[in-house]
C-alpha positions as CSV (number, residue, x, y, z in Angstrom):
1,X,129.6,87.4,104.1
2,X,127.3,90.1,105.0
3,X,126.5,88.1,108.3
4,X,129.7,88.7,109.5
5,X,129.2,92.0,110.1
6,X,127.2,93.3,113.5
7,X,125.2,96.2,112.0
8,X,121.8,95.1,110.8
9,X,121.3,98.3,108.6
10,X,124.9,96.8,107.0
11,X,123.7,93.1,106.8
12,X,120.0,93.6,105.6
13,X,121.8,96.2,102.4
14,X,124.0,93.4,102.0
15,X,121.7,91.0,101.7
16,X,119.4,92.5,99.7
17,X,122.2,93.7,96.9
18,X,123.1,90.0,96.6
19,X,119.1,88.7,96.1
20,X,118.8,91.8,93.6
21,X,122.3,90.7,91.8
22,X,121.0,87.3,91.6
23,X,118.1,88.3,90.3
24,X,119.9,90.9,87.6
25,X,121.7,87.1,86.7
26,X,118.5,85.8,85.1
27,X,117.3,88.7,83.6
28,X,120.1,89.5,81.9
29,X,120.3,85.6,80.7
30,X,116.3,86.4,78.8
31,X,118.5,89.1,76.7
32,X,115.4,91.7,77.0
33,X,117.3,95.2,77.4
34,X,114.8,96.8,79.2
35,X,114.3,94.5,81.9
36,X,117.7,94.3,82.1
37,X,118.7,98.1,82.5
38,X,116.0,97.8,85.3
39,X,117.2,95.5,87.2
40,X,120.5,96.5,87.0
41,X,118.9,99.8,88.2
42,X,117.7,97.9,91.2
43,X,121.1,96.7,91.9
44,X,122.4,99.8,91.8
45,X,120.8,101.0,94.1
46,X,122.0,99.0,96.7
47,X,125.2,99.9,95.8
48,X,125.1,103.8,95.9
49,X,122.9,103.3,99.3
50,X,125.2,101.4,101.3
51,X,128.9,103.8,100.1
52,X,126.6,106.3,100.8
53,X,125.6,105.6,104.7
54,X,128.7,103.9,105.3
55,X,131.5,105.8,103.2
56,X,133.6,103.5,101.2
């Protein structure tokens, strides 16, 4: 989906919040809370990154 879109800054955000959610998948599968609040971190990151260069 994030290919769609023209702006590189957009798609490579995009892309990398999906590889970190994947990612955020199998961790949380192991059931090892620490690793888990870390990657979810990382995810999160994405998130608060791209609302906050592109406002939604």
């Amino acid at each position: 989906m994030c290919n769609r879109f023209e702006n590189e800054v957009f798609k490579k955000t995009g892309i990398g919040f999906h590889k970190s959610a994947d990612e955020l998948g199998e961790v949380l599968s192991k059931g090892d809370m620490k690793n888990s609040l870390a990657a979810l971190g990382n995810t999160m990151t994405y998130c608060v990154s791209c609302h906050a260069q592109f406002k939604q």
